[in-house]
MARDO-299309 format. One record per residue: residue in three letters; x negated, y negated, z negated of N, C-alpha, C, O in turn. Coordinates in steps of 0.02 Angstrom, whole numbers, padded with zeros to 5 digits, always signed. Atoms other than C-alpha are relative to their C-alpha. Layout:
residues N
ALAXYZXYZXYZXYZ ...
//
This chain:
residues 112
UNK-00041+00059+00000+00000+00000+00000-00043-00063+00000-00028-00117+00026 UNK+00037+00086-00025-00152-00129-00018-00013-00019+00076-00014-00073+00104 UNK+00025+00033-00050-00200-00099+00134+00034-00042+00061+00009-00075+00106 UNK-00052+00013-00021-00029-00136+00197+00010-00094-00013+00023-00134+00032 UNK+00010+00060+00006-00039-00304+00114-00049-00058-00002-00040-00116-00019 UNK+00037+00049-00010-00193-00372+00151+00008+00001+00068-00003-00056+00088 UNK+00013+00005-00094-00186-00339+00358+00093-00056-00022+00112-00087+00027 UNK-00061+00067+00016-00006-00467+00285-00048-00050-00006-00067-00088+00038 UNK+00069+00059+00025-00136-00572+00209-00037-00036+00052-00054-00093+00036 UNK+00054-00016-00052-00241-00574+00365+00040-00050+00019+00029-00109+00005 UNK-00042+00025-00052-00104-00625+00474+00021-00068-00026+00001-00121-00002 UNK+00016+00076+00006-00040-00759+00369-00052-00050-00004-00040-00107+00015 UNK+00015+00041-00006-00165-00835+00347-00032-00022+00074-00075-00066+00081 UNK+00059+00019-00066-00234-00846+00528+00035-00074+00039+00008-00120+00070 UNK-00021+00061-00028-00096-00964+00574-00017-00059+00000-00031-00094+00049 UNK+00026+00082+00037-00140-01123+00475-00070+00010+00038-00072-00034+00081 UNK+00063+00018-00039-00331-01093+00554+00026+00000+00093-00015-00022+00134 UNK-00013+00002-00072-00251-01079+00733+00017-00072+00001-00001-00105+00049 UNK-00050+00050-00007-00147-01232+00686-00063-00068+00004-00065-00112+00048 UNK+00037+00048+00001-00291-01341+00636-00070+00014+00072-00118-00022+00085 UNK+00056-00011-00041-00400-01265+00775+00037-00028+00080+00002-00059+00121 UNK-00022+00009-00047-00278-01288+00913+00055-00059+00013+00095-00059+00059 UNK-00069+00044+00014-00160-01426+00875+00069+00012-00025+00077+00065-00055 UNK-00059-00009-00004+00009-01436+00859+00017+00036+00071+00042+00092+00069 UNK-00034-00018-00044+00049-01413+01034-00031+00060+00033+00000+00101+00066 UNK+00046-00089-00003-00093-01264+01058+00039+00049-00020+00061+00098+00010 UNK-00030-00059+00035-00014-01188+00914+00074+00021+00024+00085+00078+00042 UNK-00045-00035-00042+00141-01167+00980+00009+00029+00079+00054+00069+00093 UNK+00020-00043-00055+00083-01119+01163-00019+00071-00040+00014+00119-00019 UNK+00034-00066+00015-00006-00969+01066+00059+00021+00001+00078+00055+00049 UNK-00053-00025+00024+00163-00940+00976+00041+00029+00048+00070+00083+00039 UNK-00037-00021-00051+00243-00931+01138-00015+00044+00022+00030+00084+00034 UNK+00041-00046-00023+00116-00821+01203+00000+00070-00044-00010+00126-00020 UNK-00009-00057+00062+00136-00708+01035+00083+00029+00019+00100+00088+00018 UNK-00071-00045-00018+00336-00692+01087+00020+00030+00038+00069+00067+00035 UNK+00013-00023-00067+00284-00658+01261-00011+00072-00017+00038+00107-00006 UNK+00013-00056+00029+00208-00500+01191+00034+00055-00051+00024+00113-00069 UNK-00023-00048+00054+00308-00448+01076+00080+00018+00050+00095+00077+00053 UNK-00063-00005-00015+00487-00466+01169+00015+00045+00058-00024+00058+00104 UNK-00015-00058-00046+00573-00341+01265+00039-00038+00073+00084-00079+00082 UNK-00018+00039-00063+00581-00375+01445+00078-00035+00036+00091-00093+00053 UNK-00074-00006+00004+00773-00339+01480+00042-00044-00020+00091-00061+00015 UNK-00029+00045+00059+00830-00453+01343-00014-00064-00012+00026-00107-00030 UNK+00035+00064+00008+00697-00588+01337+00005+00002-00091-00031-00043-00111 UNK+00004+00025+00075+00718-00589+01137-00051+00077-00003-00073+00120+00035 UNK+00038-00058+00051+00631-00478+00996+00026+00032-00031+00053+00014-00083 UNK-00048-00049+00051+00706-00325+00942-00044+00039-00038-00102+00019-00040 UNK+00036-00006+00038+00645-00215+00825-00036+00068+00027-00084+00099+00004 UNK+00052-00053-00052+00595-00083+00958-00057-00024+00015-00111+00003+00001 UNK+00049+00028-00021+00497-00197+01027-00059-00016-00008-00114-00010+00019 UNK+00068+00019+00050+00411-00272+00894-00036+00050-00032-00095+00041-00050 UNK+00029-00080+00041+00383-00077+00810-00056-00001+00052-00115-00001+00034 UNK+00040-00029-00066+00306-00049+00996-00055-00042+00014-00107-00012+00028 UNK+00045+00030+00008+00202-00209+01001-00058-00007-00063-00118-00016-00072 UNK+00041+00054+00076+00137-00264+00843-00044-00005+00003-00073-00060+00007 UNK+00064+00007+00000-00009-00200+00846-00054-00031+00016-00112-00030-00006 UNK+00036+00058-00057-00059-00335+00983-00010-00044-00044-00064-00073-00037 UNK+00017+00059+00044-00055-00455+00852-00019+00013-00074-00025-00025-00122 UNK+00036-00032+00078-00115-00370+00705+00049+00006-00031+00046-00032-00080 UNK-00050-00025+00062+00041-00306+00614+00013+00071+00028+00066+00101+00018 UNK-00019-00080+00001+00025-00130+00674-00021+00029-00072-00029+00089-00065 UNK+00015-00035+00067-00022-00082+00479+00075+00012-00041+00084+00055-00084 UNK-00056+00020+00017+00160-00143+00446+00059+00057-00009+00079+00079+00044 UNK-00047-00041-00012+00296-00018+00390+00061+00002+00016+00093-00039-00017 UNK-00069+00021-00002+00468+00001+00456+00022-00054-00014+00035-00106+00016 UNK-00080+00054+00034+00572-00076+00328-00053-00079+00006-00029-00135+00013 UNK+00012+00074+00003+00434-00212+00325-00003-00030+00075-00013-00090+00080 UNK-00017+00039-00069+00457-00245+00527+00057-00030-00002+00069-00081+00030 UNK-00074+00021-00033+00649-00255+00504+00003-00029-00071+00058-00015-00093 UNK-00020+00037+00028+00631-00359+00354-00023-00077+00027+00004-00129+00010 UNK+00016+00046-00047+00543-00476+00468+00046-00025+00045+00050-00085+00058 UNK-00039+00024-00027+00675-00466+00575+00071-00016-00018+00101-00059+00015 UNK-00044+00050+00062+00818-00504+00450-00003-00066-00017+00043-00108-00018 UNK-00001+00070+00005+00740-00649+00411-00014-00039+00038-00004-00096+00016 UNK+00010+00038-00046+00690-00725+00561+00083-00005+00042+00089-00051+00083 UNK-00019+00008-00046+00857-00686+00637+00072-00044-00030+00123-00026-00061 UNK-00042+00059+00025+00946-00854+00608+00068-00003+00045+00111-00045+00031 UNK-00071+00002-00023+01093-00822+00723+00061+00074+00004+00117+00081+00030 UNK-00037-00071+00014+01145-00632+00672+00005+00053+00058+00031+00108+00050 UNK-00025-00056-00045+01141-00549+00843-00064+00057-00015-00080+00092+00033 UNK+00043-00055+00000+01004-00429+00774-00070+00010+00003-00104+00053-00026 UNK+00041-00010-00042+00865-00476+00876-00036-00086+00000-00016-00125-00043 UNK+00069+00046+00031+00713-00628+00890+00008-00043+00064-00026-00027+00113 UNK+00029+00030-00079+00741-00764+01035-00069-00043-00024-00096-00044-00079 UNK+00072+00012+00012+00580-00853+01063+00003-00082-00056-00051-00106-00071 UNK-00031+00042+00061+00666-01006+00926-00037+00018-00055-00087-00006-00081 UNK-00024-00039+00050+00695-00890+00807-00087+00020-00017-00118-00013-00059 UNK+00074-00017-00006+00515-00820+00817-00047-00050-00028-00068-00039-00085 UNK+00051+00031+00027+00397-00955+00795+00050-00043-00052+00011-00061-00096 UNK-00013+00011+00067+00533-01037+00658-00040+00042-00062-00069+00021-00112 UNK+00000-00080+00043+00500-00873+00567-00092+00004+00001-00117+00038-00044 UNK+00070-00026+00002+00307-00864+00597-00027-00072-00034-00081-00070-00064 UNK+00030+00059+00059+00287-01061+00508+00015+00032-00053-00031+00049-00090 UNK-00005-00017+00048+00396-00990+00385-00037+00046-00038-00052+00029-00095 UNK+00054-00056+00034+00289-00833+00334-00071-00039-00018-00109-00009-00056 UNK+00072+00024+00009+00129-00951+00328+00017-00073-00019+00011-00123+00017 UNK+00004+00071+00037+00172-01091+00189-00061-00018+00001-00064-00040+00059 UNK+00043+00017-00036+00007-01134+00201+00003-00047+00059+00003-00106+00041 UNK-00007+00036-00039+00020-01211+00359+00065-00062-00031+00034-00111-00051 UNK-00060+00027+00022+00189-01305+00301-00033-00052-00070-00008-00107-00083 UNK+00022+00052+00057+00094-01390+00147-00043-00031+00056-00019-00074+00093 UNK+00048+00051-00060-00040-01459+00269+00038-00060+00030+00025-00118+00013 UNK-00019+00013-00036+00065-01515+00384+00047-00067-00032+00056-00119-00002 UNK-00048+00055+00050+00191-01618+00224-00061-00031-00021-00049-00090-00035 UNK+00047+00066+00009+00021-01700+00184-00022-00018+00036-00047-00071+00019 UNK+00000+00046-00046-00016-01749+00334+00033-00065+00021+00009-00118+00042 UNK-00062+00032-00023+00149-01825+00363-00027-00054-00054-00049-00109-00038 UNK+00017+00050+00061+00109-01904+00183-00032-00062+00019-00016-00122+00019 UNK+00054+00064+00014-00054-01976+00214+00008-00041+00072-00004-00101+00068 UNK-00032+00044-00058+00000-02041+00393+00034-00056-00020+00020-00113-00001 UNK-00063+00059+00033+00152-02138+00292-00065-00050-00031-00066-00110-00015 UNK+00024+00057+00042+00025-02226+00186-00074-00016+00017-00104-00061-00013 
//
């Protein structure tokens, strides 16, 4: 089970260094590029076939089941099941607070 939660560990934290490495508007090209990969052709969104079948591309093949489809529970902000590319990078700030504090002191020290 650690090793289950540090390849978590891993992942969050890689965002916040993508974010400051690539910008804002980098980081979400990647993101896009991360949903590209993960989403099932057919559909254009992220199901949880999909993502079981990808992950690995992005380093969450260590990930079990219930923890793919608790991923996709919470990312899926409009109930049909499944991950449009929205839904996705909402869901991939959210997993990496980290990035999200940065980003509110930025805003901060900008204001003043």
């Amino acid at each position: 089970m650690g090793a289950e939660k540090g390849s978590s560990v891993q992942f969050l934290d890689f965002l916040p260094l993508m974010a400051r490495k690539l910008g804002v508007e980098g980081l979400m090209q990647e993101l896009c590029k991360g949903f590209q990969l993960l989403m099932e052709p057919s559909t254009g969104k992220i199901t949880f076939q999909s993502l079981k079948r990808n992950a690995s591309r992005l380093g969450l093949g260590e990930l079990r089941d219930d923890e793919l489809l608790e991923m996709m529970r919470e990312g899926d902000l409009d109930g049909d099941g499944a991950l449009d590319q929205m839904e996705f990078c909402i869901l991939m700030v959210r997993l990496s607070p980290e990035l999200m504090e940065e980003e509110a002191h930025r805003a901060f020290d900008s204001e003043h």
